[in-house]
N, C-alpha and C positions, 0 to 999 in steps of 0.2 A: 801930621796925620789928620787927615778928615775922618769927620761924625759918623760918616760911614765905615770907616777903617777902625776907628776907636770900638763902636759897637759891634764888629764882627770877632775886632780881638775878643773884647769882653766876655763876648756868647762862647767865644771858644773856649776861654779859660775856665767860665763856669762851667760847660759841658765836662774839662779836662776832670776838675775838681769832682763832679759828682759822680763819674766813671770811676776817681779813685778814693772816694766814700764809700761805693758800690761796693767795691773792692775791699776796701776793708772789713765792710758791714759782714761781707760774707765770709773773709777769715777769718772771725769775728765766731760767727754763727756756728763753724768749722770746729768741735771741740774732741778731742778726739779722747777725753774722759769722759763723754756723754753719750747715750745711744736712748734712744726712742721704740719703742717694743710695741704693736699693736697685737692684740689677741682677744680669744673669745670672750664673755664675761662669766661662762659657767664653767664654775671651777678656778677662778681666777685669784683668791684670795691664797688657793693651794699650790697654784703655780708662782706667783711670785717668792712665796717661804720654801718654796722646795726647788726652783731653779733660779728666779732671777736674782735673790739675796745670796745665796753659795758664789752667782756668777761675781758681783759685785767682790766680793769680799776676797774673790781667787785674782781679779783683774783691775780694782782698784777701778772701775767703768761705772758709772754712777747711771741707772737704769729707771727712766719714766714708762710706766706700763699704762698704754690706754685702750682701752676695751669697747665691744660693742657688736654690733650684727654684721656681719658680709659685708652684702650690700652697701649698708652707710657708710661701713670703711673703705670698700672700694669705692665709695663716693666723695669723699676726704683725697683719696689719693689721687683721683681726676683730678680735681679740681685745685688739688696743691702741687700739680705735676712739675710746672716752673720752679717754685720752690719746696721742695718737699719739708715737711715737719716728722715725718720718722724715718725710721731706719731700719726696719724690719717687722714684715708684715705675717704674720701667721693666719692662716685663708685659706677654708677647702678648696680642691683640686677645683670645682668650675669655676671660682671666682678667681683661681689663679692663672687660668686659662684667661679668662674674660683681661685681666691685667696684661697677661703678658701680650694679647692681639691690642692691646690700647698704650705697648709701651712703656710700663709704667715700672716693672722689674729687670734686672738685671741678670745677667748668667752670672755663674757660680765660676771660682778660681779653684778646681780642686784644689790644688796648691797648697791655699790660703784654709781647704776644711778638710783636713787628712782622714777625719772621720767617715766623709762620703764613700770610701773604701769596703768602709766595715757592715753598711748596709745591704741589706738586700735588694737585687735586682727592683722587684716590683717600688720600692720607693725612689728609685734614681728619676731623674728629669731624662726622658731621650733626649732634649733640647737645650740640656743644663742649665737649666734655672733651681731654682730653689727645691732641695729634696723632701719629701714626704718623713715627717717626722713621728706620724704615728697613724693611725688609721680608723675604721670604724662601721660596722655592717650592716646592711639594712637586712632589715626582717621583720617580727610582729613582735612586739611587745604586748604583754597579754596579763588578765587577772588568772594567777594560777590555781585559785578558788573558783574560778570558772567556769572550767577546761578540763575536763581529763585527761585528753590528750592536743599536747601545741596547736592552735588555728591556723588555718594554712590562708593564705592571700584570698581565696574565694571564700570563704569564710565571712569575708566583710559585708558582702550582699545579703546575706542568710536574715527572714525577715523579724525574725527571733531578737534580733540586733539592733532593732530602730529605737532609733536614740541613747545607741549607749558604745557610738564609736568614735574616734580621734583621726582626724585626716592630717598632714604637714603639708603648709601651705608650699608656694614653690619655692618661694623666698628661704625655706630650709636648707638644712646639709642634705637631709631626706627628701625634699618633695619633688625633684629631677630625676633622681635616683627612683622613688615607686612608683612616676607616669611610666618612666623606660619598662620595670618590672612589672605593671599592667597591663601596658602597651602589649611585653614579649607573651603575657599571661592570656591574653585574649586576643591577640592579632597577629599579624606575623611573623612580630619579632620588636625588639625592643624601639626599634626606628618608628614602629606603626603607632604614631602618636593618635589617627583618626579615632583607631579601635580604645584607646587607652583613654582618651575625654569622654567616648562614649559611656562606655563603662565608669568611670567617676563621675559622669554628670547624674547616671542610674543610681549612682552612690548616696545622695543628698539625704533621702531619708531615713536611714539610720548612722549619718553621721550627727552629732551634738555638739563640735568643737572642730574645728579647721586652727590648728595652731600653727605659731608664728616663734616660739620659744620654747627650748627644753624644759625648761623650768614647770612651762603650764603644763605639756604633759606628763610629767612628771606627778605632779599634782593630782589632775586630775584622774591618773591611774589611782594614786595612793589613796583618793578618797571615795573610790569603787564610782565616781562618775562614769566613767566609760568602763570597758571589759577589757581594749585591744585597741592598738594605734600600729599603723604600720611605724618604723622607729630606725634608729640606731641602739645597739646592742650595747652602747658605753651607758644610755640611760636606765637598764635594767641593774647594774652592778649594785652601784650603792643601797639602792632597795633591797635588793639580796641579801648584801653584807650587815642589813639593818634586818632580817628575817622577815622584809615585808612578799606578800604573794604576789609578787612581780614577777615575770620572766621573760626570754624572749628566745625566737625559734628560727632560722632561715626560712625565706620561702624557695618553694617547687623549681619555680623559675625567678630569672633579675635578681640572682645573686651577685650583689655589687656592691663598693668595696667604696666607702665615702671616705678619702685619702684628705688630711689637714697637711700644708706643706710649711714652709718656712721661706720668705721671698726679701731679697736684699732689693728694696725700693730704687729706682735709677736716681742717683744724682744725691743719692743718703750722704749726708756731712761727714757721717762715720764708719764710709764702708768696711775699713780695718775690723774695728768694733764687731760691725755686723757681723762678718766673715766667723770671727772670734766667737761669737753668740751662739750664732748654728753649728759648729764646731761642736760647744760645749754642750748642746741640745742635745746631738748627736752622741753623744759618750755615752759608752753603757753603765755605765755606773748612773748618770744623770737619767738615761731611760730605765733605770731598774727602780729608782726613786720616784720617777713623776707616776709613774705606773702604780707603784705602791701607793701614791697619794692622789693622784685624781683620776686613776683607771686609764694612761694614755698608752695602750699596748704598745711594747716597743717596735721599733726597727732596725737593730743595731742585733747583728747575728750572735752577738758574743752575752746579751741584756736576759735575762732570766724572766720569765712570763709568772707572774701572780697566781696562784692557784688561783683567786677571787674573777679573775679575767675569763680560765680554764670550765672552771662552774657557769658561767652565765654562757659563754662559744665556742667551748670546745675546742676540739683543736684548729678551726680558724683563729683564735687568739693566737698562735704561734703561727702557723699556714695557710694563710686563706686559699689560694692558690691552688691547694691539695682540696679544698675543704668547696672548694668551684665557685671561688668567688672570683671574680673580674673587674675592671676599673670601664665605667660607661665610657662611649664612645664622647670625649670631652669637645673635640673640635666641631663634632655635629650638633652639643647641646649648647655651646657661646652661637653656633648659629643662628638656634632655634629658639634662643630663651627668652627672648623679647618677646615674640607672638605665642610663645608657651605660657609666660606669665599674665598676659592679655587675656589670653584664653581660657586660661585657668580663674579667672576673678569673671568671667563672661558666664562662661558655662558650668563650672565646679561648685563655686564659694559663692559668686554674688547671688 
């Protein structure tokens, strides 16, 4: 054998060898007692005690919960696409759009989540991917020491108001959702984004907070800093239920329907698991419980609605549908969201 022949074996065999290290590493990694959970951070202490420790304990699946903003997570999952670190991603409806044009989730095996049956139309995926497990409305959140009667979306200009309003950045579940609903409020319709920058960039002074986290608005309602934040209706509850003067009201026009889904990541180590996961999401029993603990209206036809739900939205807590809410046009807003968010730090917030 010549020096040549000898180093070619060589090369091959170390290739062979680390192709089946590779290989192992990753059946290895492949655990199908472990599943990996991404989800929001508010509320996340209630969600793990109230779904992901039942799941554990019913499935013997040993569950890592890791939490954080949208965006950042959908920026983990770019960027871990080769190899994924979880296995299930909970993310409102635009960022699961944004996911799914980037490949990043998986369809759904009815099959494998018998519970997909049991939901309502408006939470199924046309596309079958991962289903809408609970939901959430945009409207005004408001001081109800205020107010005599609910603010309606123009209401926000009103000069009465300078410096005592809360704006959601775009980066929100909310801040997509109330350009469209300004946009429809002032222009032609919820598409007419020109009319809708217009109008929030006239907004600046009597806004005092452009927030980026529930948390902060939250806050800053509860300590009478502002009046009124356009919002999601799931952050009025628990104020309620603590008898603080929070409340919160639909508006006129862009009644729209900010959808949380549930998305089995491509190439999850443990899509069994997963499958198993949103399954038990999906149970109504598990939706009459998350509900009861950190306000997640159900979607399972069969899950009984909170009164505490009923009091802050009426019967959009059980029907939005009925109650004329709609899911924004998602395919037109992963289009537009880059130069939406550009333009929103140009001309709104900066």
């Amino acid at each position: 054998m010549t020096r040549t022949t000898r180093l070619l074996a060589c090369a091959a065999a170390a290739a062979a060898l680390s192709l089946s290290l590779s290989g192992c590493a990753e059946t290895a990694d492949a655990d199908p007692k472990k599943l990996t959970v991404s989800t929001f951070g508010f509320g996340a202490d209630r969600f793990e005690k109230t779904v992901v420790e039942p799941f554990e304990k019913k499935t013997g699946i040993d569950v890592t919960v890791e939490t954080g903003a949208n965006a950042d997570r959908l920026t983990k999952l770019r960027v871990n696409k080769a190899n994924p670190t979880v296995d299930v991603v909970m993310i409102t409806d635009l960022f699961a759009a944004m996911g799914q044009k980037q490949g990043l989730f998986d369809k759904i095996d009815s099959k494998k989540v018998p519970n997909l049956s049991k939901i309502y139309d408006f939470a199924k995926s046309e596309d079958g991917y991962g289903p809408t497990y609970t939901y959430q409305l945009l409207g005004m959140l408001y001081r109800t020491d205020k107010f005599s009667e609910p603010p309606t979306l123009k209401e926000l200009w009103k000069a009465e108001h300078k410096g005592k309003v809360a704006v959601p950045d775009m980066s929100t579940s909310a801040g997509m959702p109330f350009l469209e609903a300004t946009s429809a409020t002032y222009g032609t319709g919820p598409e007419d984004a020109d009319a809708g920058f217009k109008k929030l960039s006239a907004l600046k002074p009597n806004v005092l907070k452009f927030f980026n986290r529930s948390t902060e608005l939250v806050s800053l309602l509860d300590r009478g800093e502002v009046e009124m934040a356009p919002g999601l209706d799931l952050f009025a509850v628990d104020p309620a239920k603590a008898g603080k003067p929070i409340g919160w009201a639909p508006f006129d026009k862009g009644r729209f329907v900010a959808a949380n889904t549930a998305q089995i990541v491509k190439g999850s180590k443990n899509k069994a698991g997963a499958e198993k996961f949103i399954d038990y999401l999906l149970s109504a029993d598990v939706q009459e419980k998350a509900a009861a603990s950190f306000n997640d209206k159900p979607v399972n036809e069969d899950a009984k609605v909170p009164a505490s739900l009923t009091k802050v939205a009426g019967k959009a807590a059980s029907d939005p549908s009925a109650a004329g809410f709609t899911s924004p046009d998602l395919g037109y807003a992963v289009d537009h969201n880059d130069a939406w968010v550009d333009r929103f730090q140009r001309e709104v917030s900066g």
